[in-house]
N, C-alpha and C positions, 0 to 999 in steps of 0.2 A: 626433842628432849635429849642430852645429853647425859648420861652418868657416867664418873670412874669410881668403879669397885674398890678398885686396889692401888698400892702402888708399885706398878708395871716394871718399874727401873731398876728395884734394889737387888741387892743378893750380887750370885753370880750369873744370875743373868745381864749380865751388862756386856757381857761376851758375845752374847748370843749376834750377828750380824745384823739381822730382821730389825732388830728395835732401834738402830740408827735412822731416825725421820732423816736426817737431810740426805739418803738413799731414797728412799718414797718419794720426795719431794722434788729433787734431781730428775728422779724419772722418771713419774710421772706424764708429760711430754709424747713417753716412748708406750709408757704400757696401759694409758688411757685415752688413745688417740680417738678419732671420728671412726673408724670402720671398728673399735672393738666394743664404741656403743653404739653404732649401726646390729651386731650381728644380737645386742640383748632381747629384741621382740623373739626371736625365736628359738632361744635359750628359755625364755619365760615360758614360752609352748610344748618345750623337750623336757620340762621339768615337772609342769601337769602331767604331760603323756605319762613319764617313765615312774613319777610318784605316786600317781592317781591323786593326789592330796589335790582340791579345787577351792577356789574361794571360800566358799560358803560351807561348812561340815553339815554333811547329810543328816546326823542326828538330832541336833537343837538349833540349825540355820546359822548359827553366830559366824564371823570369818572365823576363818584356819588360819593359827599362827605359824608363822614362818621366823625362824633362827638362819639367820645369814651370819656363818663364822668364817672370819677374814673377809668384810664388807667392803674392805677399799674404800671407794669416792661412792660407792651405793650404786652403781652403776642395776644389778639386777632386783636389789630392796627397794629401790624406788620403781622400777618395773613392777615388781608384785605388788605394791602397796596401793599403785593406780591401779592393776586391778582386783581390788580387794581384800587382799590380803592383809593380817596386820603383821607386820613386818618389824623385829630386835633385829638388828646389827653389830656386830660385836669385832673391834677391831683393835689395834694399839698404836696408831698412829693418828696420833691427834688430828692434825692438819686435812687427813681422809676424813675423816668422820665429821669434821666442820665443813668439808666440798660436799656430804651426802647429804650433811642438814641443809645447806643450800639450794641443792638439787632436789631434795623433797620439797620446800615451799616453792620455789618454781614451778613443779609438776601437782602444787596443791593437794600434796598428799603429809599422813605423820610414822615419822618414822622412830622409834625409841633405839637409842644409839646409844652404844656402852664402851667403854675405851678397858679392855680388859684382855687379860692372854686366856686364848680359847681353852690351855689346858686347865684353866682354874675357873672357868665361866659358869655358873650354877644359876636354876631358875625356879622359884618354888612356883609358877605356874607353869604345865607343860607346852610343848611344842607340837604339830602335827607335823609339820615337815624342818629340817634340818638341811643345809645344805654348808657345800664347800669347794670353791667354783674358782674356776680361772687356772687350771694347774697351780693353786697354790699349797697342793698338801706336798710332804716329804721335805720341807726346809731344817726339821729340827734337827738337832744335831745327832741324838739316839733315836734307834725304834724304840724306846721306850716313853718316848716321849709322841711320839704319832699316836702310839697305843691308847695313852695317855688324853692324848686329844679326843681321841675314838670313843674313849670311855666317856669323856666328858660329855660328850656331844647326846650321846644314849643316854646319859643322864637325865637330858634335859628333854625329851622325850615321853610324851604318853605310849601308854600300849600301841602296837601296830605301824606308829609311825615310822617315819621315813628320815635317813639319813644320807641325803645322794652327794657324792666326790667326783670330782671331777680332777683326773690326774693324768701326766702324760703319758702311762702308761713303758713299761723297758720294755714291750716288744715292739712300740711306733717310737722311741726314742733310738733302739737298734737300726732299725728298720732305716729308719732318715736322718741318721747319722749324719752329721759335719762338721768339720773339722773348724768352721768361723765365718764368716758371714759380713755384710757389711751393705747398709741400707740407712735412708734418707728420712726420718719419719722427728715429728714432732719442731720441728721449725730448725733440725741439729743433725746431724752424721751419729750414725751408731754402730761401733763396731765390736764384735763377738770373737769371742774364743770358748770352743769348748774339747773336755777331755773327758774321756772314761776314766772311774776310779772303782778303785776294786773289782774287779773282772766283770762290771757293768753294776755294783753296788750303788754306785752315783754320779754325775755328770758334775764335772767343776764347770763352773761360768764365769767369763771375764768378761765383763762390759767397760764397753768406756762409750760416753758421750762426750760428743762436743758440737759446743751451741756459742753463740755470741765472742766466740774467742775464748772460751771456759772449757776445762778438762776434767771428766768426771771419772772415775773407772768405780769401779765393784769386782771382787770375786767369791763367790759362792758356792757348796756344793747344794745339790738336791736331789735324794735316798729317791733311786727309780725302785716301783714295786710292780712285777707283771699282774694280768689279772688274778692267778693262782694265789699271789703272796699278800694283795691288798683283799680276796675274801677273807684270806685265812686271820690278817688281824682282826679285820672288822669283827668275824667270826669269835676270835678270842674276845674280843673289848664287850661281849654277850649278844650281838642282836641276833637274832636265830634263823636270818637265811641273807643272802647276799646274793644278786645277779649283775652281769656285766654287760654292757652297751658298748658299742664301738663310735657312736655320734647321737644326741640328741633326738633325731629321727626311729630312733630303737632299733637301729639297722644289729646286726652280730658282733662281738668285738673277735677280730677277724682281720685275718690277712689286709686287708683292705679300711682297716678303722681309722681314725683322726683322732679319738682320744679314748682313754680308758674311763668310762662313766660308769661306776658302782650305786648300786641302789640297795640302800639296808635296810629289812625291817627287824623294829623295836619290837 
């Protein structure tokens, strides 16, 4: 099932970079290849572990819903929704959310999919777990608009429940620094540029793909927040405690982490 709320395009947001589908579409290729739905079985496992939130709610049996904001292609919603879970997806790119509806009757699962911007996303039933996965938080153009998101999302929230982020974290974005990169993935040549802006405020990113004889580029920023600075909004946006992961595993976020994973409760 498919719903649009709103319509996503008007205003000034048409500035916004994110809501260009032929960017998602483009590259696609590069950012949903075989090994990044290889690693979802146990994404699906780090997110029981670190939520507690389980299929089934302890107190009336019925599933636990799950809120996937920024769903993509469904890649971890149809994950949860095989097992058990009932799974909203909430995205603004069309073309994503017709790949997850496809990928859910494949996997003989249902998944209710909403084409809407996360910071306006409202549900008058609750949620048990809330998620937001792939380092895709910190694209917006203000903190006031992450906030904004953060809020929304607590919104959508029963008591207790869970809000987990998955972000890269400005002390393993410092840490592995590079200056641009250049790798073979999705049937095309992909090549990177990146910089520090504002004394590590955020990383500009230049991509350019090229496939079939086609040139694609992109440049973007994305607002790095250390683990200190992504409690503190969580904290603000109201949920009343926030802990930090360094990998799925619940290993420390630590010297040694792979990504900054926040876990909020409502």
């Amino acid at each position: 099932m498919l719903r649009i709320m709103s319509d996503i395009d008007d205003g000034n947001s048409r500035s916004e970079w994110f809501r260009d589908a032929s960017f998602w579409e483009r590259f696609a290729p590069v950012l949903f290849d075989e090994n990044r739905w290889a690693e979802v079985p146990s994404v699906a496992d780090g997110l029981a572990r670190l939520s507690g939130v389980r299929p089934r709610r302890e107190d009336d049996g019925k599933k636990a819903r799950v809120l996937d904001l920024c769903c993509g292609t469904g890649r971890i919603a149809v994950e949860l929704a095989v097992r058990g879970y009932s799974v909203t997806g909430v995205d603004i790119t069309a073309s994503y959310l017709e790949a997850a509806r496809e990928s859910a009757r494949a996997a003989g699962v249902k998944l209710e999919l909403v084409r809407e911007d996360v910071r306006r996303y409202g549900s008058p039933v609750p949620f048990d777990l809330a998620v937001n996965l792939y380092i895709s938080f910190g694209y917006f153009a203000d903190r006031a608009d992450d906030l904004a998101f953060a809020r929304a999302a607590r919104a959508c929230l029963a008591d207790g429940g869970r809000f987990v982020v998955e972000a890269l974290g400005k002390e393993v974005a410092i840490r592995d620094f590079t200056e641009g990169e250049w790798f073979e993935r999705g049937g095309g040549l992909v090549l990177t540029e990146y910089e520090a802006v504002d004394s590590w405020a955020s990383i500009r990113n230049r991509w350019i793909f090229i496939k079939d004889g086609e040139r694609f580029e992109r440049s973007f920023d994305q607002r790095l927040y250390s683990a200190v600075e992504l409690r503190a909004l969580l904290l603000e946006a109201g949920f009343s405690s926030v802990a930090c992961f360094g990998d799925w595993d619940g290993s420390p976020y630590d010297r040694k982490a792979r990504v900054l994973i926040a876990v909020a409760v409502n």
